[in-house]
FIZA-443989 format. One record per atom (N, C-alpha, C, O): residue number from 1; atom name; x, y, z. Coordinates in steps of 0.05 Angstrom, whole numbers, plus 5000, padded with zeros to 4 digits. Each point is the difference from the previous one (the first is absolute). Layout:
   num   atomo     xx     yy     zz
   NUM      CA      X      Y      Z
...
# end
This chain:
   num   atomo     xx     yy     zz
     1       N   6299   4868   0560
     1      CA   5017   4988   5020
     1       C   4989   4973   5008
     1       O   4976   4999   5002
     2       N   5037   4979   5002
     2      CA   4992   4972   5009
     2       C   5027   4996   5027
     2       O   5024   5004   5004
     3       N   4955   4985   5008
     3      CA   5019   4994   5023
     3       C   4996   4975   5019
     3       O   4996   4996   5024
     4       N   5010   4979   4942
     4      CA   4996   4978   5015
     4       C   5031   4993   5022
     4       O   5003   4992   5023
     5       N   5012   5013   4961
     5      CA   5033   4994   5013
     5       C   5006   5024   5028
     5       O   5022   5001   5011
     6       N   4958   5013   4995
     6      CA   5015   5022   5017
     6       C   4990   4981   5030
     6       O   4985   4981   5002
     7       N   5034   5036   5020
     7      CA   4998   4990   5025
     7       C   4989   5025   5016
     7       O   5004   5024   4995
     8       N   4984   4967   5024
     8      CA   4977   5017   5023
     8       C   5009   4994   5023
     8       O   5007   4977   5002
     9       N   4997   5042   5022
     9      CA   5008   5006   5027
     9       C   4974   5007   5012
     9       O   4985   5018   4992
    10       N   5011   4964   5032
    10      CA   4969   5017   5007
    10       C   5010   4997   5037
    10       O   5007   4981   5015
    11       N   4989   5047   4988
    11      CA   5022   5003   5029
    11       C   4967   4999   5021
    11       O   4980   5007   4988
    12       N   5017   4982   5045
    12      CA   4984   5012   5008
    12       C   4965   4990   4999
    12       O   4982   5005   5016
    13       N   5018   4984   4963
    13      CA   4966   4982   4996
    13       C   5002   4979   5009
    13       O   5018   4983   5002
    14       N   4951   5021   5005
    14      CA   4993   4962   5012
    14       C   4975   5003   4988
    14       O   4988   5019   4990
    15       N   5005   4956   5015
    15      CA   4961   4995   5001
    15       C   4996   4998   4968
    15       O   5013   4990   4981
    16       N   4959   5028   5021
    16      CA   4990   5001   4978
    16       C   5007   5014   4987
    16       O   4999   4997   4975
    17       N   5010   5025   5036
    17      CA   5016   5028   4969
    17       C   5026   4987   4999
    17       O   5012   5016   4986
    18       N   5002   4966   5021
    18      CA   5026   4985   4984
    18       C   4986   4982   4985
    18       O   5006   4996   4977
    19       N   4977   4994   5033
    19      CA   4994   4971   4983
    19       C   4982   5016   4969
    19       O   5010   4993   4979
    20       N   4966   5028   5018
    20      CA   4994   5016   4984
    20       C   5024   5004   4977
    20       O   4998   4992   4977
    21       N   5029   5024   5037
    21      CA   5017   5015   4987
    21       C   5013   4980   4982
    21       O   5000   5004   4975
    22       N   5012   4973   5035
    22      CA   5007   4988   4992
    22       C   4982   4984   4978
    22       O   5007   4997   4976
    23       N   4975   4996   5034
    23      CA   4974   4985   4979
    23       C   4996   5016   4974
    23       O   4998   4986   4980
    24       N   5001   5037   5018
    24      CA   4987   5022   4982
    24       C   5027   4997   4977
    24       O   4997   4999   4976
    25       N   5027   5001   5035
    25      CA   5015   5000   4974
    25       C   5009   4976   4997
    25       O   5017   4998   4982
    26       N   4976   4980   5031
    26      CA   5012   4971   4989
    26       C   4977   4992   4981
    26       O   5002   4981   4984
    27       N   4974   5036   5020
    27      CA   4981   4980   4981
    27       C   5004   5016   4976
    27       O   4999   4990   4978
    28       N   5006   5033   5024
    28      CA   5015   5012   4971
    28       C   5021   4991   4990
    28       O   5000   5000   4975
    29       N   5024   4989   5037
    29      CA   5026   5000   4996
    29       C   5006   4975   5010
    29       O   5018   5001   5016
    30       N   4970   4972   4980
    30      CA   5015   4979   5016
    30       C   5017   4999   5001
    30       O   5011   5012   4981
    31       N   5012   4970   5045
    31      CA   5021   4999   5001
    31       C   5022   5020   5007
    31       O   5025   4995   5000
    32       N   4964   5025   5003
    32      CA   5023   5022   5011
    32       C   5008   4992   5028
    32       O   4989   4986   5017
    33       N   5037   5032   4982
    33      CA   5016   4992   5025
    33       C   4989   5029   5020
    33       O   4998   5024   4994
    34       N   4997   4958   5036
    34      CA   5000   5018   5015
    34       C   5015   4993   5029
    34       O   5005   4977   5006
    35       N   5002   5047   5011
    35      CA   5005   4991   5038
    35       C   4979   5019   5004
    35       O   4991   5019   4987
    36       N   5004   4969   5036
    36      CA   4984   5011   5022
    36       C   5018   4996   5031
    36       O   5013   4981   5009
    37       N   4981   5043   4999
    37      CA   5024   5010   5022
    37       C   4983   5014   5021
    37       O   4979   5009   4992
    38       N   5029   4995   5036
    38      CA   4984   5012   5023
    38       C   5012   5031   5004
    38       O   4983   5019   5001
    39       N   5045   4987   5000
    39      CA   5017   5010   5007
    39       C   5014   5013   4972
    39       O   5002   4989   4979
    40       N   5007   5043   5031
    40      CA   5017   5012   4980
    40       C   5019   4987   5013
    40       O   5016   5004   4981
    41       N   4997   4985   5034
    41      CA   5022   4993   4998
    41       C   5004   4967   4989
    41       O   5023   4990   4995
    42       N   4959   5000   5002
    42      CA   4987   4976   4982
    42       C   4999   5007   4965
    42       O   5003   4985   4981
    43       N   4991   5039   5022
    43      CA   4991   5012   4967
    43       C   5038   5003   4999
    43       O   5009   4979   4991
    44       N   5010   5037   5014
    44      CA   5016   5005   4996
    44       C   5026   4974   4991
    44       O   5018   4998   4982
    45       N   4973   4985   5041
    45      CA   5021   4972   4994
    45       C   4989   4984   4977
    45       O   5014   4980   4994
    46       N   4966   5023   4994
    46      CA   4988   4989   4976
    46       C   5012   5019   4975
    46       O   5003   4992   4976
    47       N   5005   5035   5033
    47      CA   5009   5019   4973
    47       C   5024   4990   4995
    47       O   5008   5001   4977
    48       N   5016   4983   5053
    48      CA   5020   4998   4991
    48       C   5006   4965   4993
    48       O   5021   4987   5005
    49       N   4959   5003   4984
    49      CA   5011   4974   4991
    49       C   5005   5001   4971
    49       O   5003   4980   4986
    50       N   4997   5043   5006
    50      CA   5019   4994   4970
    50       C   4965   5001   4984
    50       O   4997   4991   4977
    51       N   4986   5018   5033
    51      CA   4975   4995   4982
    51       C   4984   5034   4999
    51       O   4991   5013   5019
    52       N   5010   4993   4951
    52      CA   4981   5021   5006
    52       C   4968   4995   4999
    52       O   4987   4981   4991
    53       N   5003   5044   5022
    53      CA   4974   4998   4996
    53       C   4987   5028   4989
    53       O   5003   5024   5007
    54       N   4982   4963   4974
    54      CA   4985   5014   4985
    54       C   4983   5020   5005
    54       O   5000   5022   4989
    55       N   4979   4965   5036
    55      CA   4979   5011   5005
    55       C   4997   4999   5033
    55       O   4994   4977   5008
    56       N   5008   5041   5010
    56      CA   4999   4995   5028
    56       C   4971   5013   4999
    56       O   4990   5016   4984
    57       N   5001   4969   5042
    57      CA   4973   5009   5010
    57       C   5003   4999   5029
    57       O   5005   4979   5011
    58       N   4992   5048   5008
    58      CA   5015   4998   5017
    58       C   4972   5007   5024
    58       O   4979   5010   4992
    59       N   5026   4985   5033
    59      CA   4973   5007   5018
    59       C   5022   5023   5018
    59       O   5009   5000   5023
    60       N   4993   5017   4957
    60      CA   5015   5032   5018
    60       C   4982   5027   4992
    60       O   4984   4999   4981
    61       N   5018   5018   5031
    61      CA   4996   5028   4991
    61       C   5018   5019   4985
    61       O   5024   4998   5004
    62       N   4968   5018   4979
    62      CA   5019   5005   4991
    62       C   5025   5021   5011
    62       O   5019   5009   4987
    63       N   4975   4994   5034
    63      CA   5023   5017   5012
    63       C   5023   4992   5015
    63       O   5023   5008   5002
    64       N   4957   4959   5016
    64      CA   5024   4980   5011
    64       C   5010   4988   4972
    64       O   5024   4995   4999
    65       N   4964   5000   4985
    65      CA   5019   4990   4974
    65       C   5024   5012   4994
    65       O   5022   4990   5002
    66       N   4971   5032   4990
    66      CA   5012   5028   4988
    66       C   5033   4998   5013
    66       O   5022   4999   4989
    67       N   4971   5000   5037
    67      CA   5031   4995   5021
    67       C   5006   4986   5007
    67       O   5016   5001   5018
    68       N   4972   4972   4968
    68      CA   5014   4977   5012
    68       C   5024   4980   4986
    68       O   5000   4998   4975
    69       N   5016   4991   5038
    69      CA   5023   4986   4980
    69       C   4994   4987   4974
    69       O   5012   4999   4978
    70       N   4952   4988   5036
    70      CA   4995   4986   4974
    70       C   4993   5018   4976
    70       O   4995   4990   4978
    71       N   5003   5038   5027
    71      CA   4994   5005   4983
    71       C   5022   5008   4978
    71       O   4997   5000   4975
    72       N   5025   5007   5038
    72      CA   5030   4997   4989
    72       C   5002   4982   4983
    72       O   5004   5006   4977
    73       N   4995   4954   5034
    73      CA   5004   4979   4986
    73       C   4984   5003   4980
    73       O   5009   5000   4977
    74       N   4966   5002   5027
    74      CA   4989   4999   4972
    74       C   4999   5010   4978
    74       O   4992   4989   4980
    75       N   5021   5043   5025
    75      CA   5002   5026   4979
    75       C   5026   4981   4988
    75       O   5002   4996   4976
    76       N   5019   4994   5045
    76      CA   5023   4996   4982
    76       C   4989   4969   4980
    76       O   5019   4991   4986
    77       N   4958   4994   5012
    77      CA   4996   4985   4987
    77       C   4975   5006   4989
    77       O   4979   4986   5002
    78       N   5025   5034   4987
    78      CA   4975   5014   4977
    78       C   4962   4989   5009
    78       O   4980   5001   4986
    79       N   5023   4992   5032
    79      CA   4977   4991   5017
    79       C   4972   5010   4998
    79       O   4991   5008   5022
    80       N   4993   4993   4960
    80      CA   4982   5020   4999
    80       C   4974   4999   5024
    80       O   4981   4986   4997
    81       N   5022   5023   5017
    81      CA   4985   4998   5041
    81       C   4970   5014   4992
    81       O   4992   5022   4992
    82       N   4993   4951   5017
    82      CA   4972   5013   5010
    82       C   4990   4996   5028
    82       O   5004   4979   5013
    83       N   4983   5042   4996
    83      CA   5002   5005   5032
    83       C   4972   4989   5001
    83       O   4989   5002   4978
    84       N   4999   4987   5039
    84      CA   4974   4983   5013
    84       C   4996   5004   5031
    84       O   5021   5001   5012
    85       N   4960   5002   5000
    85      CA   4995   4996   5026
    85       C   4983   5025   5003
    85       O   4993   5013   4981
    86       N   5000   4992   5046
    86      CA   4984   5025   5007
    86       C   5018   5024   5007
    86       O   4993   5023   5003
    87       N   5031   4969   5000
    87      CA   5023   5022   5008
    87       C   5007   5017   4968
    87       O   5005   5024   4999
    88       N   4994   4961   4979
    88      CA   4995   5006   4967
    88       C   4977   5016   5001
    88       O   5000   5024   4994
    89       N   4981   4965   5014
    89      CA   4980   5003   4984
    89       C   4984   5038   5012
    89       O   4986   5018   4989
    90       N   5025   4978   5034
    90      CA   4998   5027   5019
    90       C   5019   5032   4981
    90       O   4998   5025   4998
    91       N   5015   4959   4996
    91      CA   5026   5013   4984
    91       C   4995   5006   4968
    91       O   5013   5015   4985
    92       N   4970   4971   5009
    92      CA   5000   4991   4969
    92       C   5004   5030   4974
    92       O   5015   5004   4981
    93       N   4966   5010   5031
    93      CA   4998   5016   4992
    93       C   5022   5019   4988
    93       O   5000   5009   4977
    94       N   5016   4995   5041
    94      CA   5030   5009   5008
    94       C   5019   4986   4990
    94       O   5020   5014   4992
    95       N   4981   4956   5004
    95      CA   5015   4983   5002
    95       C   5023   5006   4972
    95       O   4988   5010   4980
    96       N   5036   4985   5017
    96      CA   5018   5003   4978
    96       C   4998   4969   4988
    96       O   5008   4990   4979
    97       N   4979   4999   5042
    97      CA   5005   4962   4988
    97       C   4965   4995   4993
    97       O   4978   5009   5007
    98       N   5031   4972   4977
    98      CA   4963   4988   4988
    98       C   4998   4989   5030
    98       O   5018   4991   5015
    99       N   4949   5014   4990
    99      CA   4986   4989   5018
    99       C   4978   4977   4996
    99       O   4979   5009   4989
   100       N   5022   4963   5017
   100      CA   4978   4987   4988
   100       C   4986   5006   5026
   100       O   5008   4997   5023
   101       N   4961   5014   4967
   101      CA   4985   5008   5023
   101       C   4974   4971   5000
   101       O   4991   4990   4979
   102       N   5004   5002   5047
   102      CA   4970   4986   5000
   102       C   4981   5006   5005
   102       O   4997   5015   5019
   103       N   4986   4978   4970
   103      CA   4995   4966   4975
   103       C   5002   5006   4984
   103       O   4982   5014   4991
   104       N   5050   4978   4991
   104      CA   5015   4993   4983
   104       C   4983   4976   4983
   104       O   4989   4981   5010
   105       N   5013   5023   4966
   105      CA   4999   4974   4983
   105       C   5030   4996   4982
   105       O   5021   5012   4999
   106       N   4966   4965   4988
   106      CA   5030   4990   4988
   106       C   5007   5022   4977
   106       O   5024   5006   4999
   107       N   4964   5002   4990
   107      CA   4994   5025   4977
   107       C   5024   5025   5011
   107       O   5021   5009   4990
   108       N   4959   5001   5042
   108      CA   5023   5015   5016
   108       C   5031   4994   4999
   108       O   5016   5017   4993
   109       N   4990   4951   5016
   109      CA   5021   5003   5004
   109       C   5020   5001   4965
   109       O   5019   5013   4992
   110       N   4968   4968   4997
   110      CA   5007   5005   4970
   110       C   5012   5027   4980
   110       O   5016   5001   4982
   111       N   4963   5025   5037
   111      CA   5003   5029   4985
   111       C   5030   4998   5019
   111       O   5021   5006   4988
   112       N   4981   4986   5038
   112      CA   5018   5022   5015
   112       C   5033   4983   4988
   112       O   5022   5010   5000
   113       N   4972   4967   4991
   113      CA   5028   4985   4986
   113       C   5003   5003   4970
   113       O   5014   4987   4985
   114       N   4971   5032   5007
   114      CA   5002   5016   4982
   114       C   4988   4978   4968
   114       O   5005   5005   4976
   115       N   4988   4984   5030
   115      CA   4990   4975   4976
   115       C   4970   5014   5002
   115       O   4982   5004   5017
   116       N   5026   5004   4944
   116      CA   4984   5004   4986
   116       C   4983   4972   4979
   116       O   5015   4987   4985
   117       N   4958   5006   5015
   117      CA   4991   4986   4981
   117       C   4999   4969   5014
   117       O   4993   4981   4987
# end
């Protein structure tokens, strides 16, 4: 799998674990497209501009995910959702969605977008 052309949703990060997340696969993958958003209701008006996304990385748990609209929008745009934060990570175990747990390296997030090699 290569995924220089795919696009990334990262709902929810700031600081250093956005700036990390983001860093780890641009230095693999220059040039990919990404948003960065505060708000599921920020994540959701980004699903409807006519653009899918590939790869969401979201700062939810997986049970507020589970029920939430965004998680609707994204199922209907084949969205493949990784959950982040301590509300995930409490959950992980359990979780039906990949959890990137920290301290994450770029390797981590690599296995969880499924790129092999």
């Amino acid at each position: 799998m290569t995924i220089e052309n795919n696009r990334f949703l990262v709902m929810g990060l700031s600081g250093l674990v956005q700036c990390d997340l983001i860093g780890a696969i641009n230095e693999r993958f220059p040039g990919f497209a990404s948003i960065t958003v505060d708000t599921e209701g920020e994540a959701i008006e980004a699903t409807r501009q006519g653009k899918g996304w590939e790869f969401a990385f979201l700062n939810l748990g997986p049970d507020a995910f589970a029920t939430s609209d965004l998680a609707k929008a994204l199922a209907e745009l084949k969205t493949k959702v990784i959950l982040m934060g301590s509300a995930a990570e409490d959950a992980a175990a359990d979780s039906p969605f990949p959890v990137l747990v920290r301290p994450f390296t770029g390797a981590d997030i690599l296995r969880l977008l499924g790129y092999k090699g």
